[in-house]
N, C-alpha and C positions, 0 to 999 in steps of 0.2 A: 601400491600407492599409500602414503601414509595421509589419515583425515583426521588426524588430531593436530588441533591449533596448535599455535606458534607461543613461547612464552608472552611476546608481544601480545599477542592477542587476549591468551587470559587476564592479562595485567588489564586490559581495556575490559573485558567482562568485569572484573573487582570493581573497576573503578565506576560506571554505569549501575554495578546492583549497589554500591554505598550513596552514591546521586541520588538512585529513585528512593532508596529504602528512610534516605534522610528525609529529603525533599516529596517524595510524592507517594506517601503511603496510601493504603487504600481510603482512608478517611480524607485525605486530601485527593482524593481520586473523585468520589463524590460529590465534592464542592466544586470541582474544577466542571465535571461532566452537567451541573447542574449553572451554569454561569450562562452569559449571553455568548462570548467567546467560543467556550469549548475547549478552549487551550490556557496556558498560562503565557503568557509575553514575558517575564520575571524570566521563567525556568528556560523557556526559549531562547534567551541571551543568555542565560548560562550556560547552557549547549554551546550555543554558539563560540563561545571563549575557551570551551573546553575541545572544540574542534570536531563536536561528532559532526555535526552540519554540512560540513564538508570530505567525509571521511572518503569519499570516492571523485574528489575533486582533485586534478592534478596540479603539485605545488605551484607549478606558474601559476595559475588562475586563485592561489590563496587557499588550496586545501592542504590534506593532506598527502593527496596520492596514491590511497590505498586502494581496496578494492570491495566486490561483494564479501566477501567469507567474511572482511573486515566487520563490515554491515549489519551484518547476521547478526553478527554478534550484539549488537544495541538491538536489535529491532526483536532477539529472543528475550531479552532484561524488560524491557519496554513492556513488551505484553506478557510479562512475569508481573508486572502491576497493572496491567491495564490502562497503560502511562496514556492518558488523552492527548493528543502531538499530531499536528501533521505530519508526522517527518518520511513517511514512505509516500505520502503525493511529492511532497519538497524532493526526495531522491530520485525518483522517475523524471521529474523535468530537468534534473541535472542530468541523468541518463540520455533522456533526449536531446538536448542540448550539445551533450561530447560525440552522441552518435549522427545526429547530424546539422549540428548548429557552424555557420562561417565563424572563422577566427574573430570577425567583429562582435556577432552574435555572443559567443564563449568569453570574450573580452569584457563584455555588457554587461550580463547577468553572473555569470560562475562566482566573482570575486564576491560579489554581493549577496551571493544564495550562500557562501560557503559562511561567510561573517556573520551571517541570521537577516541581517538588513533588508532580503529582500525573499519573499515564499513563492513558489510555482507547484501547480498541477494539471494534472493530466486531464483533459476533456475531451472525450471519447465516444463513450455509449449514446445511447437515442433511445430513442421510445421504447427498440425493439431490443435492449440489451444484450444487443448480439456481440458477443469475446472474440472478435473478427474484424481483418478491414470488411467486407462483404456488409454487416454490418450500416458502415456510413455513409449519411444521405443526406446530408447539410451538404446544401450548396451555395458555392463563391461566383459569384459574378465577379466577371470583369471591370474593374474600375476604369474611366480613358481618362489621358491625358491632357497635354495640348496638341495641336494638330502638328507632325514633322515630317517635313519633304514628303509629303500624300497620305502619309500614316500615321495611324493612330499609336500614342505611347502609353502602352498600359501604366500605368502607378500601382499597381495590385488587383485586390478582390474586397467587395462588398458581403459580406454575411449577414443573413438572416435566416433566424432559425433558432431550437435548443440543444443541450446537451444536457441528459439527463444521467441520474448516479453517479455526479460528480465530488466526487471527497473532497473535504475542506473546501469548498467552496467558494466560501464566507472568506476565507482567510486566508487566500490565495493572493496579490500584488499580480499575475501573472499567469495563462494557462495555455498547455498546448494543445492549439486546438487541429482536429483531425474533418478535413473537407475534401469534397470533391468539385475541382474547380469545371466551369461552366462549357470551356476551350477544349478541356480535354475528361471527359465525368468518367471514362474507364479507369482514371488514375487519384490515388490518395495525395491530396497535399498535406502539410503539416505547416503550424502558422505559429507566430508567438501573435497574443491577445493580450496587450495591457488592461487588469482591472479597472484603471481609468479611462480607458478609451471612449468617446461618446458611445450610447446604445446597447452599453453593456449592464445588465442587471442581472444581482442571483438570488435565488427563491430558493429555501431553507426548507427540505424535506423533513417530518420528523422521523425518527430512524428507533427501532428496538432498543438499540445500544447506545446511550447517552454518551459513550467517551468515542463513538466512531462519529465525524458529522458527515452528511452530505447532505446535495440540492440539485437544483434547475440549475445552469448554464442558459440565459437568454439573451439573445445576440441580434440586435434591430439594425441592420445597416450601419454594420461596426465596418469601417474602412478599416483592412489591413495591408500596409504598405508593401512595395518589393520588399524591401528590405527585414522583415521580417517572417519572409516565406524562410523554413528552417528547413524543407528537402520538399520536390514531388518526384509524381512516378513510383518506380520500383524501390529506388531507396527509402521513400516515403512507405511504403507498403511494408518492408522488411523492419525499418526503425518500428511502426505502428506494434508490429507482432511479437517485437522484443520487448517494447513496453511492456503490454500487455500480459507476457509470459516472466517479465522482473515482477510487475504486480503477484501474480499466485505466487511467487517465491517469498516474496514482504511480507503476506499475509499470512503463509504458511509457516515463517520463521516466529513472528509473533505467537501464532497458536499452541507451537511448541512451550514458550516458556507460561502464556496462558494455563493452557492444560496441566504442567506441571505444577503450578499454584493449584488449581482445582484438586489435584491426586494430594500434595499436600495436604490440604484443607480438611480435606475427606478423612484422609488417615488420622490425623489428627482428632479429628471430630469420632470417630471409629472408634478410637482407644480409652475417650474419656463418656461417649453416652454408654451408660447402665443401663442393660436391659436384661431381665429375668437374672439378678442378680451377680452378672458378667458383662466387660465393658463386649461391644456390639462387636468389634474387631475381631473377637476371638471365633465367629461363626461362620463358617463356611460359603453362609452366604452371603456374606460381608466380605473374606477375606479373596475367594474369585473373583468380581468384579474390580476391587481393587488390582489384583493382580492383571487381567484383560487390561484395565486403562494404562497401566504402567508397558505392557509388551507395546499399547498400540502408538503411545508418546513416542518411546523409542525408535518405533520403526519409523514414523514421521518425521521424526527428527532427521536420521540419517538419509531420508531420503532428500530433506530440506537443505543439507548440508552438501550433497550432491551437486545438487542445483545452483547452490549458489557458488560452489564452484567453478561449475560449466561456465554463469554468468562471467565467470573472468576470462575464460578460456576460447579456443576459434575452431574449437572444434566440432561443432555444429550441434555440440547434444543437449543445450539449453531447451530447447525446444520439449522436449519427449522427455525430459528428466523435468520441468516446472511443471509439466500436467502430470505423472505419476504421482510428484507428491503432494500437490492439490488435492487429485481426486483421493487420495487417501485420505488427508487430512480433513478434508470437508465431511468425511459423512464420521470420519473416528474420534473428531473433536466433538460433536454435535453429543454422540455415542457418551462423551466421558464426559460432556456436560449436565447429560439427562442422568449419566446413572450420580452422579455427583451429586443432584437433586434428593435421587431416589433412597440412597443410601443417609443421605441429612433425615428425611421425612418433611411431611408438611411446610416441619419450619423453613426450609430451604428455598419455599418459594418469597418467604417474607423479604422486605425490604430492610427488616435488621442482619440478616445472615448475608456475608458478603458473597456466597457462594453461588447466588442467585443472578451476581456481577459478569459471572464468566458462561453460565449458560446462553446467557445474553451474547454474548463476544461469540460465543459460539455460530449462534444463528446467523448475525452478523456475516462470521467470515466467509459459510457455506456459501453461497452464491457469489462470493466479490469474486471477480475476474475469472467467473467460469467456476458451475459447481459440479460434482463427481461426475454426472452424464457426462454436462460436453466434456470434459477431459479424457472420458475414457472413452468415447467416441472420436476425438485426436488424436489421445497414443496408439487406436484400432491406423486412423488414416495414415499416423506416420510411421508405420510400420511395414507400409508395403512402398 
């Protein structure tokens, strides 16, 4: 099988690392991570015109049609800057949407999310931030209707309740929300939640990492209509798990081009401090750990590249291919952020050295969507 991109493809990498390296260098990374936003709305319509927004949106609906590998490919450039962006919440609720949104539903939003016009994410976890449906325990009451020939006509479900560690939050239009309804509580439903909807409010967690946001998801007797029920049941159950398993694959592509900035930075910083009258690079215990960080990028990488292949693919090994390179990556990024630190000294923890930016990213990603244990306690279970 051949896993080297497509000329298309790197042309789309060129064209993403000259966007950020223009537009959002790390000094502009800064400003942006330090704003009320979080994001920039400028650079967001620029995307958007430039079509990544939609790169997994199919041409009817206003994207472009592509797919994950496509994806990867921005979402490794992106966290090569530490690009502050919703854009992997905004990609998971177009995931959910294609996987099980009605043609009215996909009509509604796609064309909107692909142009920028309109942002969606994922609302998921709970208190107990469990990477699982098992997990969720918000529950939907039944809304009634009017009374019809003896019976009652539902109109949907009632929520009350939160969702907690939900990315972008703040700056979502839209989010899919994961319940268990009241009729039937053994099964997952899946709901679209307008940010305007009465009773919806969100609460701004602060977070390690300034360019990652999350919050509260709090939900007082937000009416959600039928018509916005997006799957229950078993489909609801399997869409919830493919979310969840595109999530580690987003985060792990990101860390890729992260990390690689970090080994950069390092090396760089290696060859010009002078120590004992020899730049630092040239010692042995300098030039190992550079070397370990570079073997364990690599091997992340390719595992991430896997995965996001699967994601295209029907043959079932998304699943066990998004947690190997998870749990790799969670504890090897963390690894090549500390020694990144270590190898700077002191100053590396300072707020002028930008290398301080990605240990950060680091910590960050360890836990989103499941960190080394559970995954490698999944790939134990889905192996037999």
């Amino acid at each position: 099988m051949n896993f080297g991109f497509t000329e298309e493809q790197e042309l789309l990498r060129e064209q993403v690392r000259r966007f950020l390296d223009n537009k959002c260098p790390l000094t502009e990374v800064r400003k942006i991570a330090e704003s009320k936003a979080g994001f920039s709305q400028d650079l967001w319509n620029e995307m958007a015109e430039l079509g990544w927004l939609g790169i997994t949106v199919p041409e009817n609906y206003g994207g472009l049609g592509m797919g994950w590998v496509d994806l990867i490919v921005v979402l490794e450039e992106s966290g090569r800057s530490l690009f502050p962006s919703p854009i992997i919440s905004h990609n998971l609720a177009i995931d959910a949407l294609l996987s099980a949104g009605t043609e009215q539903q996909k009509e509604t939003w796609l064309p909107a999310m692909a142009s920028g016009q309109k942002r969606g994410c994922i609302a998921i976890n709970e208190k107990t931030n469990w990477h699982t449906p098992e997990g969720i325990r918000l529950q939907g009451l039944q809304e009634r209707g009017l009374q019809e020939k003896g019976k009652q006509r539902s109109n949907g479900y009632s929520l009350t309740g939160e969702k907690h560690f939900v990315s972008d939050v703040d700056a979502a239009d839209f989010y899919i929300v994961a319940f268990r309804a009241d009729d039937k509580p053994e099964d997952i439903t899946l709901a679209i939640v307008d940010s305007s909807a009465s009773g919806v409010k969100t609460i701004m967690t602060e977070t390690f990492d300034k360019t990652k946001r999350e919050g509260i998801l709090s939900l007082s007797d937000v009416v959600v209509p039928k018509d916005q029920i997006l799957s229950e049941g078993p489909a609801a159950t399997e869409t919830l798990s493919r979310l969840l398993e595109l999530g580690a694959v987003a985060v792990t592509a990101e860390a890729v081009g992260a990390a690689e900035t970090a080994l950069n930075i390092t090396t760089e910083y290696a060859k010009e401090r002078i120590q004992f009258g020899a730049p630092i690079g040239r010692y042995q215990g300098v030039k190992h750990p550079l070397a370990d960080m570079y073997v364990d990028i690599e091997s992340f990488k390719s595992l991430a590249y896997y995965a996001a292949w699967a994601a295209d693919e029907v043959d079932g090994s998304l699943s066990r291919s998004a947690s190997i390179a998870k749990a790799y990556a969670s504890d090897a990024f963390v690894r090549i952020g500390t020694d990144s630190i270590q190898l700077h000294g002191a100053i590396g923890y300072t707020d002028e050295y930008d290398i301080q930016l990605f240990i950060k990213r680091s910590k960050w990603m360890r836990p989103a969507f499941g960190d080394t244990h559970f995954h490698q306690d999944r790939i134990a279970a889905l192996s037999f």
